[in-house]
C-alpha positions in Angstrom: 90.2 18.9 -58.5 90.9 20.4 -61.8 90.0 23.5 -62.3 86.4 24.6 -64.2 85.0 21.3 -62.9 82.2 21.0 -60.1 83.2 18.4 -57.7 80.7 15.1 -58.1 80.6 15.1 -54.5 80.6 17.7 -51.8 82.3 18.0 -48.9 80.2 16.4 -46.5 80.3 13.8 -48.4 83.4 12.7 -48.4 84.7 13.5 -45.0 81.7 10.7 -44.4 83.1 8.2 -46.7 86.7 8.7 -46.5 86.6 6.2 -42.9 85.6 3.2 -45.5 88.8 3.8 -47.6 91.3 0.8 -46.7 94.1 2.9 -45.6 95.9 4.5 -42.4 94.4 7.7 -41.1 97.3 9.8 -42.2 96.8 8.5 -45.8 92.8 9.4 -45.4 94.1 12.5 -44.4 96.2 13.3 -47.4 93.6 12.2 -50.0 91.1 14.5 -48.2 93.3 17.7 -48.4 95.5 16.6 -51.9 92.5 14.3 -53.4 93.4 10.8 -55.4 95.3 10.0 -58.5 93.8 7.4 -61.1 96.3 5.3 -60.3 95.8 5.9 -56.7 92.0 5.1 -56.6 92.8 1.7 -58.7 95.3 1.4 -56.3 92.9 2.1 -53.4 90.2 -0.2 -55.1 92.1 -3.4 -55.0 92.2 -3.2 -51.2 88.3 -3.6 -51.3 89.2 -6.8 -53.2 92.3 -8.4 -51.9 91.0 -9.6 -48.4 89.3 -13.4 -49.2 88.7 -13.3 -52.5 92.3 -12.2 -53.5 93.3 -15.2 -50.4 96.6 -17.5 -52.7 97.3 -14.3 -55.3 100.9 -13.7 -53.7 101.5 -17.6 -54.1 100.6 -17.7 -57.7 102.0 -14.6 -58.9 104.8 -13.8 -56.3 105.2 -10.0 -55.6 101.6 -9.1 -56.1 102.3 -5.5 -55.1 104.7 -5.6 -58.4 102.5 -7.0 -60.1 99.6 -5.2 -59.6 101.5 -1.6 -59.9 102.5 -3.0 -63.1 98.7 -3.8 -64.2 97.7 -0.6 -63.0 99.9 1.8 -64.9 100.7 -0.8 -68.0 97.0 -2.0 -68.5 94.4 -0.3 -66.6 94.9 3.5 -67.0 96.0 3.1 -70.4 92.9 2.1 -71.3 90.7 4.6 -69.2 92.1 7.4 -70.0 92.4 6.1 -73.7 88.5 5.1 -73.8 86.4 4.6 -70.7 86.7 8.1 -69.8 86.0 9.0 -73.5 82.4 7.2 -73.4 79.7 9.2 -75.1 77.3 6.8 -74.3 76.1 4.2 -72.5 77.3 1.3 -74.8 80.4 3.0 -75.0 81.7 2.9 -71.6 79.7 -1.0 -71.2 81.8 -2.0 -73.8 85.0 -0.5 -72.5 84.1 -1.6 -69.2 84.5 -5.2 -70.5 87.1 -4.9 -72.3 89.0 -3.6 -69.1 87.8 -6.2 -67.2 89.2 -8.9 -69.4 92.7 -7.2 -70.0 92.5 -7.3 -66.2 91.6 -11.3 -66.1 94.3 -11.7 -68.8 97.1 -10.0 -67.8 96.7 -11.9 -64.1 96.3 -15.0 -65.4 99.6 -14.4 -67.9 101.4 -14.2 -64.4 100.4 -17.3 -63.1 96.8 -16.5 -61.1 94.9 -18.8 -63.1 93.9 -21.9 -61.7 90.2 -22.5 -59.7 89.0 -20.2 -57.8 92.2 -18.3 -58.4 91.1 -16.1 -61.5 90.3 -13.1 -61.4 86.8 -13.5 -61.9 83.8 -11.6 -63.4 83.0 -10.7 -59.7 86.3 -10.2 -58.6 87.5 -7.7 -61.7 83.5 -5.7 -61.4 84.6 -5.0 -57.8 88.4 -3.3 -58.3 87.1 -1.5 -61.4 83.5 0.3 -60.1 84.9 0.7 -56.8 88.1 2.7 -58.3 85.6 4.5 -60.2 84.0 5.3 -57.4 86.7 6.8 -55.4 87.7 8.7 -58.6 84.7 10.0 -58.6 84.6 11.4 -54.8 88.7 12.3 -54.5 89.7 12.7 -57.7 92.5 15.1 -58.7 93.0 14.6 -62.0 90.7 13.7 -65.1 87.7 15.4 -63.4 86.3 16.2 -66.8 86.3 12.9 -68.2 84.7 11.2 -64.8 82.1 14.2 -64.8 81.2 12.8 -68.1 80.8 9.0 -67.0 79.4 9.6 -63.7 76.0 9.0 -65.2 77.5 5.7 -67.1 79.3 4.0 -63.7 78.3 0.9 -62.5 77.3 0.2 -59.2 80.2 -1.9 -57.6 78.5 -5.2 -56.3 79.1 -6.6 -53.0 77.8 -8.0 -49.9 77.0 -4.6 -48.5 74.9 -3.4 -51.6 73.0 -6.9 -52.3 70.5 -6.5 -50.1 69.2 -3.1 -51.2 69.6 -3.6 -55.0 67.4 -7.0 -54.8 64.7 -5.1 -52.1 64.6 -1.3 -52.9 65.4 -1.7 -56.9 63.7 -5.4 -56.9 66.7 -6.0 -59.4 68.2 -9.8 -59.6 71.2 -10.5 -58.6 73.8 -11.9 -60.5 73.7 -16.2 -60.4 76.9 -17.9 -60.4 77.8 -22.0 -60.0 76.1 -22.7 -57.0 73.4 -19.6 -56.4 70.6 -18.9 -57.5 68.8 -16.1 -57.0 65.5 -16.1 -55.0 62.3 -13.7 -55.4 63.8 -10.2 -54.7 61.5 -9.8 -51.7 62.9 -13.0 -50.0 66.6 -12.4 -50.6 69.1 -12.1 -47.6 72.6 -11.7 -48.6 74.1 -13.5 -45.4 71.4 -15.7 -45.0 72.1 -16.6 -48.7 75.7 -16.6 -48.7 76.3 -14.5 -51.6 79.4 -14.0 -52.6 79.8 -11.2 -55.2 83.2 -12.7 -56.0 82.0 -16.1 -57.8 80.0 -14.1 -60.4 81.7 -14.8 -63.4 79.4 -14.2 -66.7 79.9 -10.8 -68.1 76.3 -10.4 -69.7 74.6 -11.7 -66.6 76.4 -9.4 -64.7 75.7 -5.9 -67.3 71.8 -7.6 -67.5 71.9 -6.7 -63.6 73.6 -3.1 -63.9 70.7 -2.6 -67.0 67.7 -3.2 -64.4 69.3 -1.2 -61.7 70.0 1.8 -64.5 66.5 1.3 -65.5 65.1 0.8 -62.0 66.4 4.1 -61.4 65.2 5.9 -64.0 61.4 5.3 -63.2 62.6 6.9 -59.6 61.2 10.2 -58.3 63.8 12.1 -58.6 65.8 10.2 -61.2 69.0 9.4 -59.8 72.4 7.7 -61.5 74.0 4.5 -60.5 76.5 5.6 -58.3 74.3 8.4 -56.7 72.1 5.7 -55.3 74.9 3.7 -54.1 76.8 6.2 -52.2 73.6 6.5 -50.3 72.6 3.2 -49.4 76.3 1.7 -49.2 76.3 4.1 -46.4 73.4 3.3 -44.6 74.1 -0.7 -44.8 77.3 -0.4 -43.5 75.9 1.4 -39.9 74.0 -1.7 -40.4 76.9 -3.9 -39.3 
């Protein structure tokens, strides 16, 4: 943590979350005492992603762990550090977030990842950005000052975990995609639905769902952020399983 900035999370807090991070206990252990680089929470991130939905990316590309170093450090912090973690606003870091997202979807799909369901996706590229965000956000050792200033801005990163609470406790519509289509809130089941965060693939449905959860939010008693909320109830579905 840099210095003159309040950590976003305490403690607690992350010695609860740090079992959900993708990586051997002694590297749990480091990011708990050292924290996490930018690169090292995209880094992170993507091993949220690559299970199934990432299934065929080694084929297409070749050395995806080249590859994907290269897209970190060449595309993706580039371009937060030169303006998502700049946002003043809300638009501001909406429209960067996009615009991440499709460098993302380009630069894979320049290297060969670009043919049927393997694309980096909508729901595919929401997930490695929001969830890197995230763990910047809990371990981060550098740029504290610039994610203490988006914190409020972050989107919530969607998967089959979070579903259910975002259509039930928000009453906030999922994102369709070919194939799904979303129920009343109050009837959803993301198993017994099959969703699959990963097929999303249209940008403005996608930010029309992260609008109704910000503003879903906002009417709450005590108002509470994107992220806030999530950390929360991520939590609590995972014990779930």
């Amino acid at each position: 943590m840099e210095k003159g900035h309040k950590p976003l999370f305490t403690e607690e807090e992350k010695q609860e979350f740090i079992g959900s991070v993708k990586v051997k206990k002694t590297k749990r252990e480091t990011i708990l005492r050292d924290g996490l680089s930018l690169s090292e929470a995209f880094t992170c991130a993507y091993l949220d992603v690559a299970r199934a939905p990432l299934r065929g990316i080694a084929k297409a590309v070749g050395d995806s762990k080249k590859v994907r170093e290269e897209c970190i450090e060449e595309i993706i912090v580039p371009l937060c550090t030169g303006s998502l973690l700049k946002a003043k606003c809300t638009d501001d870091f909406d429209n960067a977030h996009e615009e991440l997202g499709n460098r993302i979807r380009e630069y894979y799909a320049e290297k060969g990842y670009n043919k049927g369901y393997d694309v980096f996706t909508v729901g595919k590229t929401q997930k490695w950005i929001n969830m890197a965000l995230k763990y910047a956000c809990i371990y981060a050792n550098e740029y504290t000052g610039g994610l203490q200033e988006i914190f409020h801005y972050c989107h919530i990163p969607i998967d089959r975990y979070i579903a259910n609470p975002i259509a039930k406790e928000l009453d906030v519509k999922l994102p369709e995609y070919e194939g799904f289509v979303m129920p009343q809130c109050n009837t959803f089941d993301a198993e017994k639905h099959n969703y699959s965060w990963s097929k999303i693939d249209d940008y403005q449905a996608y930010l029309t769902c992260q609008n109704a959860i910000r503003e879903a939010l906002g009417r709450s008693t005590p108002a509470k952020c994107a992220l806030e909320w999530e950390f929360e109830w991520w939590l609590k579905e995972k014990q779930k399983k």
